[in-house]
C-alpha positions in Angstrom: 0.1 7.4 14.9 -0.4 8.1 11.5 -4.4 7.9 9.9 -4.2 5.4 7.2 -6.2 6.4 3.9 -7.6 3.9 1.0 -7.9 5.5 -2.4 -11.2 4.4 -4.5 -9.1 2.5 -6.9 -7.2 0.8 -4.1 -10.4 0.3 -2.5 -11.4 -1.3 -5.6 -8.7 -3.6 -6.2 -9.0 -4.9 -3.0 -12.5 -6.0 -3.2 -11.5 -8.0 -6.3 -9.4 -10.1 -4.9 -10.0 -13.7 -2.4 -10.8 -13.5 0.8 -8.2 -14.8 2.5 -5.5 -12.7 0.3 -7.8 -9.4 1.0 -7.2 -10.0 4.8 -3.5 -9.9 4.6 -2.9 -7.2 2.8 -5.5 -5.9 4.8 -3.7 -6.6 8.1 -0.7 -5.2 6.1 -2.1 -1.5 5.5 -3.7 -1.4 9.2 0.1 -2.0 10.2 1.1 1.3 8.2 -0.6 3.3 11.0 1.8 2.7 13.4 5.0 1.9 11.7 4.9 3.5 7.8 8.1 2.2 7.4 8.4 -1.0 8.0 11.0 -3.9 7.5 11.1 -4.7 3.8 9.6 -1.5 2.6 11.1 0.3 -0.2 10.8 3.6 -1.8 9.2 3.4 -5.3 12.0 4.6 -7.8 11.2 8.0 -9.8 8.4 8.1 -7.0 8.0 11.4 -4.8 7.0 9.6 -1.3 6.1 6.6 -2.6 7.0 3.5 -1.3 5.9 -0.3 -1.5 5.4 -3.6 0.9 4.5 -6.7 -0.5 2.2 -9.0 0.7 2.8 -12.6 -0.7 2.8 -11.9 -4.6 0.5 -8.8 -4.2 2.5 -5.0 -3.7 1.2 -2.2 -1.4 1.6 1.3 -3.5 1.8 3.8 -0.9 2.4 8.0 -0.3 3.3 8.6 3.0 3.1 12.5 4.4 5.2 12.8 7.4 4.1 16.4 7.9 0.2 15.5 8.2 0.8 12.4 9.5 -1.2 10.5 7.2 -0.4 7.2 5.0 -2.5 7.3 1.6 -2.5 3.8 -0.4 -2.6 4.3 -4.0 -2.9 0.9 -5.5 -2.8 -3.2 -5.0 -1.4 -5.3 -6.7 -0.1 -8.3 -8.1 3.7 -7.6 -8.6 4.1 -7.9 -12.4 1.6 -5.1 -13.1 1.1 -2.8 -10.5 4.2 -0.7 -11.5 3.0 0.3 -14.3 1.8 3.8 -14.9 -2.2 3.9 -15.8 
């Protein structure tokens, strides 16, 4: 099982959106623990480890380390800007 960790800004972006979108994408991260790669992932092109879920019209920016078994989400999202580099 791997230990799922939020970044601040991810933390962050979360907490701005509603309620009831925040506990999908919510459900969706806690599911990372046990399956990293799930149906309908990708890996994030030019990324090193990075890959994406999406979660309605929100994405899921994610590193995974296989070696230290840990998931780290990097940002949320709404699809048309989270790939952009800040």
């Amino acid at each position: 099982m791997y230990q799922v960790i939020i970044s601040r800004i991810a933390e962050k972006q979360l907490a701005s959106f509603p309620k009831q979108v925040a506990n999908n994408i919510t459900a969706r991260i806690d599911a990372l623990a046990t399956n990293p790669r799930p149906h309908g992932s990708e890996k994030l092109e030019g990324g090193n480890k990075e890959y994406w879920i999406r979660s309605g019209d929100y994405r899921i920016i994610y590193r995974i380390e296989d070696a230290h078994l840990f998931v780290e989400v990097i940002r949320i999202g709404n699809r048309r800007d989270v790939y952009k580099k800040r």
